[in-house]
N, C-alpha and C positions, 0 to 999 in steps of 0.2 A: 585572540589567544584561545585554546581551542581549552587547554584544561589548566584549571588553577587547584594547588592543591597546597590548603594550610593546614599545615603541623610543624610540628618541634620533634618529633619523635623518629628516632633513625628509624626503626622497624617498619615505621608507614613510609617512611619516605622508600629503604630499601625496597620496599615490597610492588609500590605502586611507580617509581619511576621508571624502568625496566618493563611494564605492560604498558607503560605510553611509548617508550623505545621500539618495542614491539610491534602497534598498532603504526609507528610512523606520524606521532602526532608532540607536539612540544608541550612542557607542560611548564608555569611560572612557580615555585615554589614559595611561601611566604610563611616567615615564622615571625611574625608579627602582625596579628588579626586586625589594628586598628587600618595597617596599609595596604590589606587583603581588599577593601572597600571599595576603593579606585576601580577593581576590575573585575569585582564581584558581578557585574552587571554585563560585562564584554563575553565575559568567558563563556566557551559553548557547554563545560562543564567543570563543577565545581566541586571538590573531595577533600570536606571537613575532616580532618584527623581526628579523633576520639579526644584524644589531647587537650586539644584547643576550642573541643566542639562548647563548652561553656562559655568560653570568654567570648566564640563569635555569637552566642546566642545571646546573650548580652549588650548586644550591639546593637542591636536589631535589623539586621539588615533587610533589604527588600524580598519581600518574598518571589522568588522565581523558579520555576522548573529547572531541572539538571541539580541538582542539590543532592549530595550524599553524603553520610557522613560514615567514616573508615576507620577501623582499629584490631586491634592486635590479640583479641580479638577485644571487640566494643561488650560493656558492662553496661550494665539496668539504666546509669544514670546517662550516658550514649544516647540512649533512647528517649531521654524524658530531652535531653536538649534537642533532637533530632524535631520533637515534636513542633519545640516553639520555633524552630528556623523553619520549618513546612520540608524537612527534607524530605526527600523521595524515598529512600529508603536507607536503612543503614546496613553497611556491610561488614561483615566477621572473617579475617586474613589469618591464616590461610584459605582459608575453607572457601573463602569468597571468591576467590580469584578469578576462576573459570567464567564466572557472571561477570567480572569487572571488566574481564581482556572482551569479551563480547561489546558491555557499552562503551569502552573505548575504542574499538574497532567500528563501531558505529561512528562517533565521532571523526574518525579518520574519516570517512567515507561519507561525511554528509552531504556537504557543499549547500546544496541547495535543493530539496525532498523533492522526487521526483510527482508526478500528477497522476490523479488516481479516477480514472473515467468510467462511471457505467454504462452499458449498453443493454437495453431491456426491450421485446418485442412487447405492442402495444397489443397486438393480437396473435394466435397460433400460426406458426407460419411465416411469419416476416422478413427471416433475414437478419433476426438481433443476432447470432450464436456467427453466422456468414462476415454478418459488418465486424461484432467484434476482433475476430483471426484479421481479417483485411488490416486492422488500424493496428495490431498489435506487428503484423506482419513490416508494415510499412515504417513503424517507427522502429525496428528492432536491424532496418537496414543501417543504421545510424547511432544506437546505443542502445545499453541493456534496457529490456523489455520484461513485464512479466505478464502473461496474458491467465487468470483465476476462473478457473470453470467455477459460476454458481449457480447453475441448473441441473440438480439432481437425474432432471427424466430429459435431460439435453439429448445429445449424440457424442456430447465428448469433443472438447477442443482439439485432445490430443491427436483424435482419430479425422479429425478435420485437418490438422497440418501433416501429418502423417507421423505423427512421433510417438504414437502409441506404443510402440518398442522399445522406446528409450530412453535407458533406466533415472530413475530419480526417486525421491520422497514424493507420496502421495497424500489426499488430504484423508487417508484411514490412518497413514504415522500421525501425521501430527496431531490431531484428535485424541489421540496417547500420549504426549510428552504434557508439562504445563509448564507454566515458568515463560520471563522472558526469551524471545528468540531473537537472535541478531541478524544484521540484514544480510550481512554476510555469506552465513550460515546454511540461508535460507535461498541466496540466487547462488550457493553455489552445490545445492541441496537438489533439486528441482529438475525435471527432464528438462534441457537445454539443446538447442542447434545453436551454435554459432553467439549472438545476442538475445534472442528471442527462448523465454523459459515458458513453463508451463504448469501451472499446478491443477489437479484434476485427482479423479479416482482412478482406483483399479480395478474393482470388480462391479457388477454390474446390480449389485444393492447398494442405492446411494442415498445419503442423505447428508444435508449439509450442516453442519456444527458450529453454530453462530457463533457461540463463545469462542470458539477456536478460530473462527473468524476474524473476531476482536482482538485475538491475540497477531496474527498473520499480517494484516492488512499495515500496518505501521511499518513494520519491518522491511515488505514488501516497497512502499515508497522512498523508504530512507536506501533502497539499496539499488533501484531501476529510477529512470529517467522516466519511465511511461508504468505504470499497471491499469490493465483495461479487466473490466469485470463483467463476466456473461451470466446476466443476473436473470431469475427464476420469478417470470412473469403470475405464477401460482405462489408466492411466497409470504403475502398476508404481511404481517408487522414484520416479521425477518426481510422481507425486501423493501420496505419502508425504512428500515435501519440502516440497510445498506446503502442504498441510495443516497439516504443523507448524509455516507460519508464518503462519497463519492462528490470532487470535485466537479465534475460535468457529467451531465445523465443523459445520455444519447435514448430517445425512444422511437422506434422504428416501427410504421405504420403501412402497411400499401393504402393506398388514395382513393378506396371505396365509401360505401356508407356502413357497411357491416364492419369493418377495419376501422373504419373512425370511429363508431360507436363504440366498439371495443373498450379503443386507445382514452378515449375521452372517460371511462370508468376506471381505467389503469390510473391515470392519472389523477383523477381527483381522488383515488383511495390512498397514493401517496402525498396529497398535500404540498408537491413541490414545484412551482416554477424559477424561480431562481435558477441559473446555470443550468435549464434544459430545455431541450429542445427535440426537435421532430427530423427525422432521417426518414425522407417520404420516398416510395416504393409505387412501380404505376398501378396508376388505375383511373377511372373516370370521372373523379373532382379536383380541384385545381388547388394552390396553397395556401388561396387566402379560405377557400372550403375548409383544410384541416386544420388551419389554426383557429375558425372561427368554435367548428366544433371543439374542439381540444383543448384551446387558451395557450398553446406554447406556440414559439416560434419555427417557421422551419429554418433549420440550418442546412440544411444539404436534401436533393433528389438525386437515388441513384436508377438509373436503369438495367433492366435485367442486362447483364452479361455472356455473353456465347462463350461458350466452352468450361463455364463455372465448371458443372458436373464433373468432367474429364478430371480438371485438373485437380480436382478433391481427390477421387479416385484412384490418381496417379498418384498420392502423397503429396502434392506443389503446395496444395493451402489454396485460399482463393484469391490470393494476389500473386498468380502465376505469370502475369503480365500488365502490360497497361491495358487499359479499360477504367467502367465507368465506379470501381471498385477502388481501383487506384487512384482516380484520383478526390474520389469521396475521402475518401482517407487521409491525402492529403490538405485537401481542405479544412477538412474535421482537426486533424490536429495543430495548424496552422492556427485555427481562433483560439485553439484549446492552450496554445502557449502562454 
């Protein structure tokens, strides 16, 4: 059941059933809090009416995320029960709405959160910014995508696929707005081809807004099947953050000793092995050399590719064709499922 929503009160019910109509999602209504309990625990979201918000507090139900409590508008003591249920926030009707149809639009759309991969070079030069586009490229043949420049002193994802022209929100708006954003909102906000979106900058003073970060990145999986994040090897605690909230951390190395010595300092200043691994790049040691230096595993060797350059240049992106790009990619996100 996607939304459960107790109250007694026509105003909550007119107001909030109509933005579940909206969003395309059903909702159970109950005006009796003791039998709300059954499926207090199923529902993907739950909207306490101001009403009744006592009597379920009361009750004590289990404490769990999705939790809000709604009224006409909600009064002081709203609030003090809001507390003991652990709700997430309480919302104030009318006024509220615009944020309410956002998280039930969310709820529409969730199904199952899409996976949020980073890609980080171990050293300058690598190929993390190249592999990123490839996997974002390759999974976007097949559902929405959203590929996150976060490398400030990059070259720009966009101008790697060739969508630098094409119009969308950049990460200088949203660093402006605050508040939740819906996922919605946000892939259909974003420079787009086809499945495959983009969030990056525009002009050519960059820096990147962790908090605004925090805010993006959830949104961002609740509304794509894939987000791959082209993460800033210079980044200090901000890329130690990100990283660990990145489900798989791709780090990409060429296979020398300068390049592993690198990688192996990247690495230990993030403190992760768990879900990451090594995208080894040629050079003249083998893979059990760079896992031995490194401590991660390799998950994939790609080799250089003929005609990369061209087809950057052309606009294609660098999964212009098959090659050793394409199918690192598909490899890559094959485990990553």
């Amino acid at each position: 059941m996607p939304v459960l929503l107790i109250t007694r009160s026509p105003s909550v019910h007119e107001s909030v059933i109509p933005l579940c109509a909206a969003a395309g999602i059903g909702a159970d209504v109950c005006a009796d809090p003791g039998l709300s309990l059954a499926a207090w625990r199923e529902a993907d979201l739950v909207l306490v009416g101001s009403d009744l918000a006592e009597t379920v507090a009361a009750l004590a139900p289990t404490r769990r995320p999705g939790v809000h409590v709604v009224g006409m508008p909600p009064d002081d003591a709203a609030f003090r029960h809001a507390v003991t249920l652990g709700a997430d926030s309480v919302v104030g009707l009318p006024d509220g709405t615009p944020w309410l149809s956002d998280v039930l639009a969310d709820v529409g759309e969730r199904g199952s959160p899409g996976r949020l991969v980073g890609v980080v070079g171990g050293t300058g030069g690598a190929g993390a910014t190249t592999l990123a586009c490839a996997l974002a490229q390759w999974h976007a043949r097949r559902a929405p995508t959203l590929l996150v420049d976060g490398d400030p002193l990059g070259p720009g994802v966009d101008r790697l696929l060739g969508m630098e022209d094409v119009p969308g929100v950049r990460w200088e708006a949203l660093a402006e707005t605050s508040g939740r954003l819906g996922a919605g909102a946000l892939r259909e906000g974003v420079p787009r081809r086809d499945h495959l979106g983009v969030l990056t900058w525009s002009g050519l003073r960059r820096r990147l807004d962790v908090p605004t970060a925090r805010r993006i990145l959830p949104a961002a999986v609740r509304g794509h099947g894939l987000v791959v994040v082209d993460l800033a090897r210079q980044g200090g605690a901000d890329l130690a953050e990100l990283a660990d909230r990145c489900d798989d951390l791709l780090v990409v190395t060429p296979a020398t000793v300068p390049g592993l010595a690198a990688t192996a300092r990247l690495v230990a200043g993030l403190g992760r092995t768990g879900r990451a691994g090594l995208v080894v790049r040629p050079g003249g040691l083998g893979d059990a050399d760079a896992e031995r230096v490194t401590g991660l595993p390799v998950v994939a060797a790609v080799a250089d590719q003929r005609g990369l350059a061209a087809a950057v240049d052309r606009g294609l992106g660098p999964l212009a064709g098959r090659g050793p790009l394409a199918r690192a990619a598909r490899d890559l996100l094959a485990e990553a499922a």
